[in-house]
Steps between C-alpha positions, in 0.01 A plus 500: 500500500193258567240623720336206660195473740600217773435447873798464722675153582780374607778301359839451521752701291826395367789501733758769444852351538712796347500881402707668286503850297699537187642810377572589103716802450697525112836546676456175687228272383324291711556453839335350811542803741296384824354086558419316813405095498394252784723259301883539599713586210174513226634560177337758333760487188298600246247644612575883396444382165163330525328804656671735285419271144575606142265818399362563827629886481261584314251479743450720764356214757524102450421180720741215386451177648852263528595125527807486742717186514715435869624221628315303239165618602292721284364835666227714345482886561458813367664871450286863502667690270510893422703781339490878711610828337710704797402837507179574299639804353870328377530432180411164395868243476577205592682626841147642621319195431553206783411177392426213804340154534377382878495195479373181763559125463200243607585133668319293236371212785188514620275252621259479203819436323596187684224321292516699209764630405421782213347704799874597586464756147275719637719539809642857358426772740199661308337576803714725585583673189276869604748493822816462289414772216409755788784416712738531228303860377536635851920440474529665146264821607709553840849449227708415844625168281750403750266490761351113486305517849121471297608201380625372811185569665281375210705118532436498897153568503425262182670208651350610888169479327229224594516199300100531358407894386168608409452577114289793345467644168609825660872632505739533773751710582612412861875599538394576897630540828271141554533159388421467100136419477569353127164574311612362121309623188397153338432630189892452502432164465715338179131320452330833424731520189324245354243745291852667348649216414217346252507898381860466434546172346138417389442104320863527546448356862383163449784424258722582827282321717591183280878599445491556893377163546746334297783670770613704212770822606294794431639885507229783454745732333343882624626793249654757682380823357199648665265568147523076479412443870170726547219536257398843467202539647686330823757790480290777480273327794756465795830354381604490856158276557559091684382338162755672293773400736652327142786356692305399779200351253764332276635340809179379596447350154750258576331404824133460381652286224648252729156532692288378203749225394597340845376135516171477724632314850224224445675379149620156534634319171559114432871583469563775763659731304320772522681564879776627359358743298221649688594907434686732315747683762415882456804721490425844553724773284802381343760662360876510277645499835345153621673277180797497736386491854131365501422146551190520449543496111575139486161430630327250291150677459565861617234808389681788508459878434766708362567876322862395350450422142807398449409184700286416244787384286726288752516131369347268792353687716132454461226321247213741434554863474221750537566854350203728640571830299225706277374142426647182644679236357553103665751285351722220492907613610601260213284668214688797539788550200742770473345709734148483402130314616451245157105712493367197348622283825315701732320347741117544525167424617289246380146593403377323781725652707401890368118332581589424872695780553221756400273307716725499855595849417147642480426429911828670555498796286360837615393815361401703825742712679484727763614892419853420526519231211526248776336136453213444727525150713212341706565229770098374484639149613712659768822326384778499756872631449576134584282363220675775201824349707487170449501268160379256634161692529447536126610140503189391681281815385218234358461442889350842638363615122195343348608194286248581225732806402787282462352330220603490143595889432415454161116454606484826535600617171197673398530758736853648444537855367855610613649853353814326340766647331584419196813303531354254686372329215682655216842414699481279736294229411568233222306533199289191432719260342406317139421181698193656698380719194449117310389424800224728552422487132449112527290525845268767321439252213461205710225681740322637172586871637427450805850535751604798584825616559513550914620820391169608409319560864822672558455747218162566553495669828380826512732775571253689711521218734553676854838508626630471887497785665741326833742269551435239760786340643411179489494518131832460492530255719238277285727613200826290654286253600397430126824477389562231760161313431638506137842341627274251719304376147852418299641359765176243595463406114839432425543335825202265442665424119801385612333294776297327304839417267660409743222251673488329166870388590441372855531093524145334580441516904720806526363822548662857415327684783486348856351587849364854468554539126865544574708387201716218546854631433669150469262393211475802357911541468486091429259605138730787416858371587513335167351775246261776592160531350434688188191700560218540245226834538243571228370793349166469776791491768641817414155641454414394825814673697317842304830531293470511107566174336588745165775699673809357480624703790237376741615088378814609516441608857277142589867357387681627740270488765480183490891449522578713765246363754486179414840445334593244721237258325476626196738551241261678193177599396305456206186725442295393193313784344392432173196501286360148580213616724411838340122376362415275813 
């Protein structure tokens, strides 16, 4: 649970379209036992099993957020779950303990969605998860479980409610004779997971950030017993607490990942390819039970969450796997052989990457909390629910933030004391290859001593540097917006490569761009009809993108870049990276 100092706006919330509360007994399974839906004849097939996911018993509470597929239109939502003991003096079996899931379904289309469409993710119902997880308390304590009228009363007044609500960092609990006076607890927010999710995955994030990019399937496989999910200290603080909500935060993961990696709406390329890959599509909780029914799985460029290892073995079904356990593990689906991760396969952070990484997570890391374990936020800029709603804010962050702090992060390398663990660089980062060790050796000679490693500022920081004390939350939102600035740079020097390539092909008099620098299509598919271009990058280029010209991951990753979103003028890439230039 965040506690968060904010005044009160107003904003609009996601648009309940359906209701539903599932029921898990051991004589019957799953079933849907109560649901109501604006939408004649909704389908909610499948839906008992998303709320109820793979390990989930062993939690007393949950939050599970869902992807929903009807009619060929994706739905986001969300299901409260808990487990009650009848009778507190019965002895303790599975027929005293009731096990249910209410659950609500969100229309994805908004306005801000019209324009842009990755808004549509956040579209889940989390405003309204307090209301749920009391409503559904208030049935189990009263144990009258054929008696659904709560629920019917709790639909009515949610969809009777006024379009814009006010927001406050306080709690509601309004199941009234009087219309719902929604008053959301933001701090619900799948943005204000971003702090847990650099805890969680570490360096590990910007090698997803670039397998994201590339519209790679990615799984985060969750392991289902409770001693992998919590860290100690987090069990013996408040278990039961918003920010170890492990299915809820593992569901978020997969929605702050598409956040970071969705293409910036002012991106346009010489070929135009970059429109059809402008996000990952998140998909909330999946399960054994969706191979068969779920749709969504063919998705080219999903992020999803999941507790079923057993997924992480089906042939097909996704690129990247992410296996957050005591330590976590991302790898290729094809590197795995009879069963088992090849450990030498794994993939990792660059140096660079572990670099940038400890610098974006210092703003956002925190070591104050209030006497219930409970992060401390601060809303000193006053953001809106509407900004933390909408991606296309962190998009155009640079806008409303002072540009000078969206310079080069690395600038500010001499500052950075972070309290790592020690995995981070022991596991996942690359060790410095044998090219850059030569490297450095030859650079030292060359300067007579003089270069030093841009390692070294970040060594020497002191460790009594002060830490932060609060959270703002518009740290996070300059956070995403980094990301996307970093998107902006490969897109605008790679871009500007293959222009220039491709001008040295255009016919004397003719001109590649025309009347407001648009690109003239007709020429442009005239020069590549033929052959596409071959594109050349140098070791500077790579430098200059602030990837590591030693890592063969990260020119690995330039490769296919470069294919995918400009593949339909280009058909390879050369990077040369050699030792030509190392005394100049």
């Amino acid at each position: 649970f965040f506690t968060l100092s904010m005044q009160t706006v107003s904003y609009t919330p996601s648009r309940v379209i359906a209701m539903f509360l599932v029921q898990f007994e051991v004589r019957t399974g799953y079933e849907i036992v109560w649901s109501k839906s604006v939408i004649d004849g909704y389908d909610f097939s499948g839906l008992d099993f998303k709320v109820l996911p793979s390990g989930i018993h062993e939690f007393d509470k949950a939050t599970v957020l869902v992807s929903h597929l009807h009619s060929d239109k994706v739905y986001y939502g969300l299901g409260t779950f808990r487990q009650h003991i009848v009778g507190q003096n019965q002895p303790l079996d599975r027929s005293t303990v009731k096990v249910y899931s209410l659950g609500i379904i969100c229309d994805p289309a908004t306005k801000e969605s019209e324009s842009w469409k990755p808004n549509e993710f956040i579209s889940n119902g989390w405003e309204y998860i307090e209301v749920l997880d009391s409503t559904l308390v208030h049935f189990l304590q009263t144990e009258q479980y054929d008696n659904f009228d709560i629920f019917n009363q709790l639909y009515d007044r949610i969809l009777s409610s006024e379009p814009h609500l006010p927001v406050s960092s306080s709690s509601s609990r309004f199941l009234s004779n009087s219309s719902v006076k929604l008053t959301p607890n933001v701090h619900h927010h799948l943005l204000t997971k971003l702090p847990q999710m650099f805890k969680t995955v570490g360096p590990f994030i910007f090698a997803l950030y670039k397998q994201s990019l590339l519209r790679k399937r990615i799984i985060f496989f969750a392991k289902n017993h409770r001693h992998h999910l919590l860290d100690k200290e987090s069990i013996e603080n408040d278990s039961d607490s918003v920010e170890n909500d492990i299915y809820f935060n593992h569901s978020a993961f997969t929605y702050l990942l598409s956040l970071i990696s969705v293409i910036p709406h002012d991106i346009e390329t010489v070929s135009k390819d970059e429109k059809k890959h402008s996000y990952s599509q998140p998909i909330y909780n999946i399960g054994l039970n969706d191979l068969d029914s779920d749709d969504l799985l063919k998705t080219s460029g999903y992020i999803a969450s999941t507790s079923d290892d057993i997924l992480m073995f089906q042939r097909d079904l996704y690129d990247i796997g992410v296996i957050l356990d005591d330590s976590v593990t991302v790898y290729n689906h094809s590197d795995i052989k009879d069963m088992n991760i090849d450990d030498s396969k794994r993939i990792r952070a660059t140096i660079k990457d572990y670099k940038k990484f400890k610098l974006i997570y210092k703003p956002i890391s925190c070591s104050r909390q209030d006497d219930t374990h409970h992060t401390i936020f601060t809303n000193n800029t006053n953001i809106s629910t509407d900004d933390l709603n909408s991606l296309y804010t962190a998009a155009s962050v640079e806008t409303s933030a002072n540009p000078d702090e969206y310079d080069d992060i690395l600038a500010d390398s001499g500052s950075v004391y972070v309290d790592e663990p020690k995995w981070w660089l022991d596991y996942a980062t690359e060790p410095i290859s044998w090219r850059e060790s030569i490297w450095q050796a030859f650079s030292w000679f060359a300067s007579a001593g003089q270069v030093d490693s841009d390692s070294a500022a970040d060594t020497a920081t002191s460790a009594t540097s002060l830490r932060k004390t609060n959270l703002d939350l518009f740290e996070l939102i300059k956070t995403i917006g980094y990301f996307h600035k970093l998107t902006k740079k490969w897109f605008y020097l790679v871009n500007e490569i293959i222009t220039e390539q491709l001008d040295d092909l255009v016919p004397q008099g003719e001109s590649l761009h025309g009347h407001d620098d648009e690109v003239n299509t007709s020429l442009l598919s005239s020069l590549t009809s033929s052959s596409k271009i071959r594109v050349e990058l140098t070791y500077q280029d790579i430098v200059d993108m602030e990837l590591d010209p030693y890592s063969e991951a990260d020119l690995q990753f330039v490769r296919e870049f470069v294919l995918l979103y400009w593949g339909s003028v280009v058909d390879s890439v050369e990077i040369g990276i050699g030792f030509t230039s190392i005394c100049c």
